[in-house]
N, C-alpha and C positions, 0 to 999 in steps of 0.2 A: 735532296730529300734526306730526311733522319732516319735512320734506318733503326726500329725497336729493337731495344738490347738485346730479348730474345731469340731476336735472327742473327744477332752480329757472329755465334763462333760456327750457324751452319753457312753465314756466308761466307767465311771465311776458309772451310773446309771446300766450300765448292768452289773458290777462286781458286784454291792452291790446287786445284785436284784437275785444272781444266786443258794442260797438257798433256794430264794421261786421258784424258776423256775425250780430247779429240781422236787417238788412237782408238781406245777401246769402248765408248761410250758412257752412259753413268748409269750405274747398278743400283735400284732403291729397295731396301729390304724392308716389306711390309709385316703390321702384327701378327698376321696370320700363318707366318713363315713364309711364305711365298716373295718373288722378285719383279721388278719389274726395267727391265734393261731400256735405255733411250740413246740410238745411237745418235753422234752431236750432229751428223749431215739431217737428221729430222727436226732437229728441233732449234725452233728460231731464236727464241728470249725463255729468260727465266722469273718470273713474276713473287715478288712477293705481297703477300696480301692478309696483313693483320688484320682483316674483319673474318677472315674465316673460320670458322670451329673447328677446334683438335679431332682428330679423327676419335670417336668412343673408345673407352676401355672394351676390352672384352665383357663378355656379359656372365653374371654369376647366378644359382640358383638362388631366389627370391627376388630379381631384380624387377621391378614394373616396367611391361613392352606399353609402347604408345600405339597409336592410331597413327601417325608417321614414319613408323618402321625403327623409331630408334627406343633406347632401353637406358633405366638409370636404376642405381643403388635408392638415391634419396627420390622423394616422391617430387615427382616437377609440377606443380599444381597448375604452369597453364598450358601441358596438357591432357590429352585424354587416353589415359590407362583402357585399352584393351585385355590383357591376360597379367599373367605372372608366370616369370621362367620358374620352372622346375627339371631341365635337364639343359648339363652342356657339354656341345661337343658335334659333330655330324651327325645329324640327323636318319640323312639319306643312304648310311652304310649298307642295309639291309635295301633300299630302296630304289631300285634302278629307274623306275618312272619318276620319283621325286627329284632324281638325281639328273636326268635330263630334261626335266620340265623347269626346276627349279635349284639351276645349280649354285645360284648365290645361298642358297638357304642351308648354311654349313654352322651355324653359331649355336644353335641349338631346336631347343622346343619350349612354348610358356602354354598355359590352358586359360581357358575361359573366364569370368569372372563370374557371369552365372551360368544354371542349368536349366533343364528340361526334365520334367517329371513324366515319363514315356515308357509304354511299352516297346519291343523289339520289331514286332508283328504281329499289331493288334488283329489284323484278320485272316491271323495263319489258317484258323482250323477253315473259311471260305475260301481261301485260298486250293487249301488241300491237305491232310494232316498224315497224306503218304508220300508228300515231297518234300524238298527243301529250292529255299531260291536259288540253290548253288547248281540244283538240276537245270534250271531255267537257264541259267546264265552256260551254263554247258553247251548246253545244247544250243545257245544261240552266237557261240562261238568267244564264251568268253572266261576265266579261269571262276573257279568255285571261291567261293568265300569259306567255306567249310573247314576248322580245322581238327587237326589230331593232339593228340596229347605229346608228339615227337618232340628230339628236341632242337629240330629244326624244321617247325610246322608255322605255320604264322601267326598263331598265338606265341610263339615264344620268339616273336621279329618285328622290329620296328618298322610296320607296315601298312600302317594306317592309313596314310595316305594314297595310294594304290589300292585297298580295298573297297575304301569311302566312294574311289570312283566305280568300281563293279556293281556295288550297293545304287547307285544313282544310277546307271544305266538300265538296272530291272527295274527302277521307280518310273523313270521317265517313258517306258515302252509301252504303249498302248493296251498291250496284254495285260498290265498289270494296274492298270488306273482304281482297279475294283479294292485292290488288296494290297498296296504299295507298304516298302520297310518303313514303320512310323517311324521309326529312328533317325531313318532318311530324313523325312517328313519334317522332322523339329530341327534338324541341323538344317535342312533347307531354311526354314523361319528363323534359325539364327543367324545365316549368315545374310539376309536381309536387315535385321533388326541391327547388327555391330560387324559394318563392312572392315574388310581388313585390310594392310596394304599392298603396295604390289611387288615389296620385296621379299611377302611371306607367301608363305602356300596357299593363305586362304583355309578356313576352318576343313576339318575333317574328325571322323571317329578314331579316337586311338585304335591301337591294334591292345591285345592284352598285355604286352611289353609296355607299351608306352603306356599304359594306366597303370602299372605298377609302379613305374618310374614317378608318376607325378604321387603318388604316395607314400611306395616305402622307401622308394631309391634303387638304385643299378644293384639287384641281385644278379648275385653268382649261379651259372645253370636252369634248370630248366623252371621257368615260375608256375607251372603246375602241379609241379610237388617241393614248393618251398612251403609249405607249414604258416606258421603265425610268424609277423613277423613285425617290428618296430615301426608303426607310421609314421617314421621323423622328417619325411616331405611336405606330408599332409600338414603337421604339426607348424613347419615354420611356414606354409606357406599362407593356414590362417591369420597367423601373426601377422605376415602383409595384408592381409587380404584387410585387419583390423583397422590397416590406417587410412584405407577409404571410407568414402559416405556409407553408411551403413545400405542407403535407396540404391546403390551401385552394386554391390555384388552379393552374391551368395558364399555363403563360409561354408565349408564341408561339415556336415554331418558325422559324428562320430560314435554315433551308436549304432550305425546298419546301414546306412545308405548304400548304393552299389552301381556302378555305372557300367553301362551296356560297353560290348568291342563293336569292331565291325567283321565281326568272325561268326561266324557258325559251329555250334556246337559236332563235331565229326569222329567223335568214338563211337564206331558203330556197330562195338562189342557191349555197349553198355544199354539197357534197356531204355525205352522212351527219347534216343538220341536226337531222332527225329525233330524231336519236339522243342529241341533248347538253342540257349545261344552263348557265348562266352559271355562272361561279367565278374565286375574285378569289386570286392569288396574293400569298403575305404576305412578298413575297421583292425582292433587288436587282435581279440576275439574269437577268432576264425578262421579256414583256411578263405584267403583272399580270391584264387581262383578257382571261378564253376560256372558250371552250365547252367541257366535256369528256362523257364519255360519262356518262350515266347512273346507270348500274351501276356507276360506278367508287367502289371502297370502301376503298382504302389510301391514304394520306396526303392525304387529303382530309374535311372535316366540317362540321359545322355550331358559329359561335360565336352565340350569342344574344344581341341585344340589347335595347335599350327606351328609350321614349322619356322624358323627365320635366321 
């Protein structure tokens, strides 16, 4: 057999290497940093197999995730773009449940392609407008969604995924069929409408970190009192967003739009706290992080993201 020039100087490395590998086995250093040791009494043959594909590049902010779990710089048109990265790196630092649910999911985060025109909880005030669903979830043994302005509060943590699941267990509870988070509601109907795959988390609501991420970038400190600030995530990630079918996705808005967290508004020094919920403005303009009302259902929604 002709062995392709390409393989010829790593074959060559692992014939001359195969006297110390009977002693000590063979070390493979993967792109991720990580190792992966074989010692030679396990392993029977070594196969090479020119149809295989290079393992990916790392993946970069802007790059188009597929519907197959894998990611490219240029656009692969045969196949089907789900999101676009906008953070890289571990996802799951801040995230112990992402982290044991999903611990391949260390490359990054991309978001949605489109959105959801939604309020928080369209039927807060039937609900009740002297509680919050963080009471609910307390009380039925499960942590609050509610956050503070600290700055280690979960608005300031990539924690989206772990709250997305709180937020669906008050949706799904019998108690609450009357008055469920619409938020919930439409990310439930998205992740029907663009399944995802099974090396990613599966869509969830950012935390307030991670929607700042997808629009101004990895600020320093606490993103509740970072001010106005450059949306140069937002900016390049319309760019991509340009070179699909226009009937495929939604481009960010950049005169007010604002997208819901999966956090609860929880200063509850400040008047009307009750009443609101975190939301990250996708604008210059303005301070990006704030509380708004609940109920509020015009130019405000939900974008999905997911980890992978």
């Amino acid at each position: 057999m002709k062995i392709p020039r390409k393989y010829t100087l790593l074959l060559m490395l692992i014939l001359t290497s195969l006297c110390t590998w009977a002693q000590s086995g063979l070390i493979i250093s993967l792109k991720n940093g990580q190792t992966m040791k074989f010692e030679s009494s396990s392993v029977e043959s070594i196969t090479f197999d020119p149809e295989t594909s290079p393992m990916p590049e790392g993946p970069s902010i802007g790059d188009f995730y597929y519907s197959d779990g894998t990611w490219s710089t240029e656009l692969d048109k045969s196949k089907t773009p789900i999101a676009v990265v906008f953070y890289v790196g571990n996802p799951s630092v801040d995230d112990e449940k992402m982290r044991t649910e999903h611990p391949e999911c260390t490359h990054g985060l991309a978001i949605a392609l489109n959105e959801k025109t939604v309020s928080w909880h369209e039927k807060y005030e039937t609900y009740g407008t002297d509680k919050t669903v963080s009471d609910w979830l307390t009380a039925n043994g499960y942590p609050a969604v509610k956050s503070t302005k600290d700055d280690n509060a979960p608005v300031n943590k990539c924690v989206g995924y772990t709250y997305t699941q709180y937020l669906n267990a008050f949706n799904e509870a019998p108690d609450n069929t009357q008055w469920p988070v619409t938020a919930m509601t439409a990310l439930a109907s998205y992740r029907s409408a663009v399944p995802t795959p099974a090396t990613s988390s599966g869509w969830y609501i950012g935390s307030g970190r991670e929607m700042v991420l997808a629009c101004f970038g990895d600020i320093e400190g606490n993103i509740t009192t970072m001010g106005r600030q450059d949306p140069k995530v937002r900016d390049l990630l319309n760019g991509r967003f340009e070179l699909l079918q226009p009937s495929d996705v939604t481009l960010f808005d950049t005169t007010g739009y604002s997208y819901w967290t999966c956090n609860e508004y929880g200063v509850e020094t400040e008047g009307m706290w009750i009443d609101r919920a975190w939301n990250v403005y996708f604008m210059l303009d303005r301070v990006a992080v704030s509380g708004s009302f609940k109920s509020w259902g015009e130019y405000v929604g939900i974008r999905p993201i997911l980890a992978f």
